[in-house]
C-alpha positions in Angstrom: 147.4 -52.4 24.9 147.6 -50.1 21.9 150.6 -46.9 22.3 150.6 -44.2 20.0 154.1 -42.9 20.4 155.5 -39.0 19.3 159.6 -39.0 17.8 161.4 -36.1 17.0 164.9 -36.6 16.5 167.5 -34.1 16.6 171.6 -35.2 15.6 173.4 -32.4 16.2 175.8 -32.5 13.5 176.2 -30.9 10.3 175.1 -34.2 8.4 171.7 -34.4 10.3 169.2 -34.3 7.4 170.8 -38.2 6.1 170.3 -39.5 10.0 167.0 -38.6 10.3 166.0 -39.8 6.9 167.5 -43.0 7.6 165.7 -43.4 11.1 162.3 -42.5 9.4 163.0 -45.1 6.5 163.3 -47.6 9.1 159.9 -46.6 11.2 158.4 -46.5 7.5 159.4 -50.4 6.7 158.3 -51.8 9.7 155.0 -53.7 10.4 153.3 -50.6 12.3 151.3 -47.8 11.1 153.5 -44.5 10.7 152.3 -41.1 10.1 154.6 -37.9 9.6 154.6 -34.6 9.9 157.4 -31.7 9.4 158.3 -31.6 13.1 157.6 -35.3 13.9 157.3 -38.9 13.4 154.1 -41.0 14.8 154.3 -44.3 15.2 151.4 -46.6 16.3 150.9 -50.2 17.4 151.0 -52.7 20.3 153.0 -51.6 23.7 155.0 -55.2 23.6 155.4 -55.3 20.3 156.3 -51.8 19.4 158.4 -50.7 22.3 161.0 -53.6 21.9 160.9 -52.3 17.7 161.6 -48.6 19.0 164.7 -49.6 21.7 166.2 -51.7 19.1 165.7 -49.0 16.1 167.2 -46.3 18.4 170.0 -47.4 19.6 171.2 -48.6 16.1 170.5 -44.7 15.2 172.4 -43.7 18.1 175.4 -45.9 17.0 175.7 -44.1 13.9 175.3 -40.8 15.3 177.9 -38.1 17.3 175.6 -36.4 19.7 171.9 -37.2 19.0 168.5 -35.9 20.9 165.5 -38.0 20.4 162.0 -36.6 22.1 159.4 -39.3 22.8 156.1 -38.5 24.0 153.6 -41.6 24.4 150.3 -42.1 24.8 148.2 -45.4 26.2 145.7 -45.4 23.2 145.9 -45.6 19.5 145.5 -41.9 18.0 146.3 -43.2 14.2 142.6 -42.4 13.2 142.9 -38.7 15.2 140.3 -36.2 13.1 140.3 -32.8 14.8 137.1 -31.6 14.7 137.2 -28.2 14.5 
């Protein structure tokens, strides 16, 4: 099953630009397709192969973060080819 899955995180610390860099550099070397935009990071692939990529990538954000808020919205199909169409 193909999961297109939504990330915004927010550190909240002074020094936030350099953790979310780092956390998109790692979604950005991975096998998966990942399309950004200036609020938010998509990420797109299988549900068992993606999902155990994603806990693994967070928590190792988390561990070099203070106080950290990560938003994930998902969604049970793959949007990576999403045209709007108006």
């Amino acid at each position: 099953m193909n999961i297109s899955v939504d990330l915004t995180l927010s550190p909240l610390q002074d020094d936030y630009e350099i953790h979310v860099i780092d956390f998109i550099k790692v979604l950005r070397d991975s096998e998966f397709t990942v399309l950004e935009n200036p609020l938010s990071t998509q990420i797109y692939g299988d549900y068992n192969t993606l999902m155990p990529f994603l806990t693994e990538t967070i928590k190792s954000s988390f561990e070099n973060q203070d106080i950290c808020v990560l938003t994930i919205k998902i969604v049970k199909t793959d949007r990576s080819n999403y045209e709007p169409s108006f």
